[in-house]
C-alpha positions as CSV (number, residue, x, y, z in Angstrom):
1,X,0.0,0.0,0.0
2,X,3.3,2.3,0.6
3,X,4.3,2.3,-2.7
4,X,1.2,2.8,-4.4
5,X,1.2,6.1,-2.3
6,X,4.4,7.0,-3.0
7,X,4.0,6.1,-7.1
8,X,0.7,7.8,-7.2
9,X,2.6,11.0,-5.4
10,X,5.4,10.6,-7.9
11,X,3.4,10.1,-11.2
12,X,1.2,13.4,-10.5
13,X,4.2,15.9,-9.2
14,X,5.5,14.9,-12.4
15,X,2.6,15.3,-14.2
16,X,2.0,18.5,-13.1
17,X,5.3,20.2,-12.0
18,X,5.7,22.7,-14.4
19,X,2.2,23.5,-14.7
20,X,1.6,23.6,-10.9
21,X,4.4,26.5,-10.9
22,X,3.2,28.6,-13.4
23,X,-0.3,29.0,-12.3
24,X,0.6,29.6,-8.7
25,X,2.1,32.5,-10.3
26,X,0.5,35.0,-12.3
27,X,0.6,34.3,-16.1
28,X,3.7,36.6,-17.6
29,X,1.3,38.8,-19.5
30,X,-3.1,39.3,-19.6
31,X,-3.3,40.1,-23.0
32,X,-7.1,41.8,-21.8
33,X,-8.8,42.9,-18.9
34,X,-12.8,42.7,-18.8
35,X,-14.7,44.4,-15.6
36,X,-18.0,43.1,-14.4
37,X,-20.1,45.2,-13.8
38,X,-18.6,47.6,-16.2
39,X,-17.7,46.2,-19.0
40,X,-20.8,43.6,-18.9
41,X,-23.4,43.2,-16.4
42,X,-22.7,39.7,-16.4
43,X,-20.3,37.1,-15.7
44,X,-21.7,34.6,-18.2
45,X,-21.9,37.6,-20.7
46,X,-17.9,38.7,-20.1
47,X,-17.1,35.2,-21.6
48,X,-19.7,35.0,-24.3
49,X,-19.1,38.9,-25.8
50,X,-15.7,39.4,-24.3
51,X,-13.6,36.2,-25.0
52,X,-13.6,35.7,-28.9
53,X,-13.3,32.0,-30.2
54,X,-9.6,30.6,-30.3
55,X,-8.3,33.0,-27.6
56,X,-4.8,32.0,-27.0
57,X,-4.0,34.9,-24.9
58,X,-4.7,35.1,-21.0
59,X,-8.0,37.2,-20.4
60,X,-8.7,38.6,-17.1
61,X,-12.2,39.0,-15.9
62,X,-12.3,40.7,-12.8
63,X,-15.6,40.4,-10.8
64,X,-16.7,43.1,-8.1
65,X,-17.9,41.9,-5.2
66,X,-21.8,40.6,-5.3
67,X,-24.0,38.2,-5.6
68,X,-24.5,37.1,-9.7
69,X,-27.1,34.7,-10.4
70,X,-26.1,33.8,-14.2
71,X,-24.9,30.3,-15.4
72,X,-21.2,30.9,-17.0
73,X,-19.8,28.3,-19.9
74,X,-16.3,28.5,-21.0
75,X,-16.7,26.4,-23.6
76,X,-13.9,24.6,-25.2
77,X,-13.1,27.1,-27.6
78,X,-12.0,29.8,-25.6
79,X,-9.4,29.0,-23.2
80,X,-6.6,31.2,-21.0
81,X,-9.7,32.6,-18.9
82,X,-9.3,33.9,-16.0
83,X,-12.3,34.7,-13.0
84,X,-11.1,36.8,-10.5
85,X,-13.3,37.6,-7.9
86,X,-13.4,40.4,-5.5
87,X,-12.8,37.1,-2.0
88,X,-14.4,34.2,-1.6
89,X,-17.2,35.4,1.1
90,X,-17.8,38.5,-1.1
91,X,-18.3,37.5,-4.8
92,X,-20.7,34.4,-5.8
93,X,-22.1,33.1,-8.6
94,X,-25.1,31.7,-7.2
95,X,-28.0,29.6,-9.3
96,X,-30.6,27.2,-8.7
97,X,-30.8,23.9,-10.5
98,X,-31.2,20.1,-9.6
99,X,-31.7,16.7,-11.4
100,X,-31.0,18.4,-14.1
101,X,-27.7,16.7,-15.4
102,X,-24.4,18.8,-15.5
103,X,-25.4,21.4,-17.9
104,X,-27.1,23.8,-15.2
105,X,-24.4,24.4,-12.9
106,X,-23.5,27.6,-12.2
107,X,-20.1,27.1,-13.5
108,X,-19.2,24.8,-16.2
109,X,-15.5,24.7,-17.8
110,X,-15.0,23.2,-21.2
111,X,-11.8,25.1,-21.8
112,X,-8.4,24.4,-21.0
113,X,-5.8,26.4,-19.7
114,X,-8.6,27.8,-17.0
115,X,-7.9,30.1,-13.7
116,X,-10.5,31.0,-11.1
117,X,-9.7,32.8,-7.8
118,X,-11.0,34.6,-4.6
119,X,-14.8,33.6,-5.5
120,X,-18.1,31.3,-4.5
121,X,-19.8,28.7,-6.8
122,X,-23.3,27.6,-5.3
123,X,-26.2,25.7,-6.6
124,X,-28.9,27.2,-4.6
125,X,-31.1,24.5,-4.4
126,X,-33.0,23.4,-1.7
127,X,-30.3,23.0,1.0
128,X,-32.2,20.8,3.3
129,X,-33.0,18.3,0.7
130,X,-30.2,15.6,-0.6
131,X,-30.7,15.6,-4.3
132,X,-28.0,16.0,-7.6
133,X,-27.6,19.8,-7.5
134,X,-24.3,20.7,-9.2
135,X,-21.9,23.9,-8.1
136,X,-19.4,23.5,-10.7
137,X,-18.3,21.3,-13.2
138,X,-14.9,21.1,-14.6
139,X,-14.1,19.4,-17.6
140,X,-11.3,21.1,-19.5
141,X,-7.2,20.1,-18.8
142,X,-5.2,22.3,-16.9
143,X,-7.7,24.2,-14.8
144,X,-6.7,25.6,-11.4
145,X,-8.5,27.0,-8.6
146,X,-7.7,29.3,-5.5
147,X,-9.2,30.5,-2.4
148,X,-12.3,29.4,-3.6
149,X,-15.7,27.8,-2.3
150,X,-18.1,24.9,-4.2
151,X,-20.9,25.0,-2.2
152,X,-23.8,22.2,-2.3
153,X,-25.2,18.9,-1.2
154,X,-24.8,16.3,-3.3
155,X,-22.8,16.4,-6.7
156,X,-21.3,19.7,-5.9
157,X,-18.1,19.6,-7.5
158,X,-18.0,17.7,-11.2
159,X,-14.3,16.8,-11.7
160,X,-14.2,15.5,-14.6
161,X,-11.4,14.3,-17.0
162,X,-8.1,16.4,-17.2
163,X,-5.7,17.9,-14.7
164,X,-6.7,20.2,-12.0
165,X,-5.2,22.1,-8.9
166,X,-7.0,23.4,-6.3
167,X,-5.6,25.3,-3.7
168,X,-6.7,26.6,-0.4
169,X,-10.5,25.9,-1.1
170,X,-13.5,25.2,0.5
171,X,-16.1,22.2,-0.4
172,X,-19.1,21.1,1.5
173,X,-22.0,18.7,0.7
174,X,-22.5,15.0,1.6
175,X,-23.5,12.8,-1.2
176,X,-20.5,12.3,-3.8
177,X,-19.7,16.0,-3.3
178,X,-16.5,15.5,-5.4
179,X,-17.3,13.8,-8.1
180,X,-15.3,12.5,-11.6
181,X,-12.6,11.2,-13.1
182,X,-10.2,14.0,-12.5
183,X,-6.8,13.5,-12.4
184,X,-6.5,16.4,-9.7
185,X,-4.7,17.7,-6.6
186,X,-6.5,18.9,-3.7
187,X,-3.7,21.1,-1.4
188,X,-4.6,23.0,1.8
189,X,-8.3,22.6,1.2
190,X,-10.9,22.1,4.0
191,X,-13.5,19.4,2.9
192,X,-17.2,20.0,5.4
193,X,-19.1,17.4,5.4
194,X,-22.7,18.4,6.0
195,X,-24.2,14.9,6.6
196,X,-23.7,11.3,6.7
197,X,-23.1,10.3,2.7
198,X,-20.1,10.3,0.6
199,X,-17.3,12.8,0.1
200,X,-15.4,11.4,-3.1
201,X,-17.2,9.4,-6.0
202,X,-14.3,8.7,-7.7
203,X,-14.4,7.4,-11.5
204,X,-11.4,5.8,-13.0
205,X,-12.4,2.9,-15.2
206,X,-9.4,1.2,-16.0
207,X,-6.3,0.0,-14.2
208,X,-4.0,1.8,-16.8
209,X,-5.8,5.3,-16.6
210,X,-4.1,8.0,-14.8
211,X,-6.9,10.0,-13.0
212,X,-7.1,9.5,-9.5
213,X,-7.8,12.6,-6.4
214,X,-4.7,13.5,-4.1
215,X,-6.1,15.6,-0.9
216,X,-2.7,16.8,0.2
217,X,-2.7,18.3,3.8
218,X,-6.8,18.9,3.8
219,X,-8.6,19.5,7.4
220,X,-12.2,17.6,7.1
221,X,-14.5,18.6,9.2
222,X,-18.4,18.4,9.6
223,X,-21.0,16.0,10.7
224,X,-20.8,12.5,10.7
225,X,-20.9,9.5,9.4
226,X,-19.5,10.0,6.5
227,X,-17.4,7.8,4.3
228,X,-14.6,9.3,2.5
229,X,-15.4,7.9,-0.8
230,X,-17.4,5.0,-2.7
231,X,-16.2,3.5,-5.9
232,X,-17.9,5.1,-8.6
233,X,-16.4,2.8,-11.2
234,X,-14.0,-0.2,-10.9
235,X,-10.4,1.5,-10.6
236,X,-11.8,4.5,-8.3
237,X,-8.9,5.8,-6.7
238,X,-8.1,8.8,-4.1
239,X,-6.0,9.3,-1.2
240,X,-5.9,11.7,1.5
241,X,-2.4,11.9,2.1
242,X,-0.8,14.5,5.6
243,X,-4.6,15.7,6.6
244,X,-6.1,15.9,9.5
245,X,-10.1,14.7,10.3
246,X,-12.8,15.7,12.4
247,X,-14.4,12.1,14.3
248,X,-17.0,11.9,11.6
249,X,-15.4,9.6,9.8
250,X,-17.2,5.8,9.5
251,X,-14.5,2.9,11.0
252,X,-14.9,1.2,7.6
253,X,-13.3,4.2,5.8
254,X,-14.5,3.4,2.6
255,X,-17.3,1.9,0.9
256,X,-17.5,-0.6,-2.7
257,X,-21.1,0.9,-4.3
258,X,-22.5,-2.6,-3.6
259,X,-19.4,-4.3,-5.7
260,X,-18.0,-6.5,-3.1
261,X,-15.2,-7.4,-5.7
């Protein structure tokens, strides 16, 4: 079991070294700057108007504080975006959808090469009520996150195929709240747990596929019990690796979705 930690731990620092470094800095140049409000009203409407198709330059939205209730695509077409909010607690994109699939969310990233920082994601939906309500859904490769917050219940976080970094972020639900097949590092995150359920739903298919989730020094906290993950799929695979947990946690850890094998 040591050295599949220590080759998982391997395989992603290298897979995401260089990467990793340049996005915890800021990109050398923003080749545009878009305000909202100011520019647009909207956030959705900064990426649609502002971002033209085939961008290969870094463009800058920067969002005043607020509360936005729009539903924002960057589709595949139009990567180097950055969202920069105004902090976490002060700027959110807020929307309401459930049982809807992943197309409602009030984030969804197509696009590679993808920054958001200092901002909220939360699917409004009824809070009280356990039900697929997605807060973001990230699909593009090499699309980073910081002092951010997915807010939800169950299904809040989408982390679908390609690389991702988050960094110093907050993510609360209790079914499957960090779900995909992501091949993604969580580092210096907090992880709430707002009922018994599920924190990871991981979805790796195949033995030979790299995705997996690394939760690198995370504090979990919340109510209890929760497991830390069920297998989605056959290969699911995530570690927690240096963090600390509130006693929430069930003994058993883990569970197999009703595949015993």
């Amino acid at each position: 079991m040591k050295k599949c930690i220590i080759v998982l731990i391997v395989f992603l620092v290298f897979s995401y070294g260089d990467w990793i470094l340049s996005t915890v800095a800021a990109p050398a140049s923003i080749a545009k700057q878009i305000s909202v409000p100011g520019d647009y009203q909207k956030i959705s409407d900064a990426v649609d108007d502002g971002v033209p198709t085939g961008n290969n330059g870094w463009i800058l939205i920067k969002v005043a504080p607020g509360v936005y209730t729009d539903t924002v695509t960057v589709p595949a077409n139009k990567p180097y975006v950055i969202i920069q909010g105004g902090g976490k607690d002060n700027t959110i994109l807020a929307s309401k959808s459930a049982n809807k699939g992943l197309a409602d969310a009030p984030l969804i990233v197509r696009a590679s090469n993808f920054i958001a920082k200092d901002i909220t994601f939360k699917n409004t939906y009824d809070l009280d009520e356990v039900a697929p309500a997605v807060a973001g859904f990230v699909q593009g490769d090499k699309c980073s996150f910081y002092h951010f917050n997915f807010l939800g219940v169950q299904d809040t976080l989408a982390d679908y195929n390609g690389r991702h970094f988050f960094s110093s972020c907050y993510i609360e639900g209790t079914t499957d709240f960090i779900f995909g097949d992501g091949t993604s590092i969580y580092q210096d995150c907090t992880i709430n747990a707002t009922g018994s359920g599920y924190i990871t739903a991981q979805g790796r298919e195949q033995a030979n596929e790299a995705s997996g989730f690394v939760f690198k020094s995370a504090n979990v906290i919340g109510k209890g019990p929760t497991y830390l993950g069920r297998a989605w799929r056959a290969y699911s695979r995530v570690l927690f690796y240096q963090s600390t947990f509130a006693d929430i946690i069930d003994p058993k850890g883990w569970d197999a979705w009703g595949n015993p094998e």
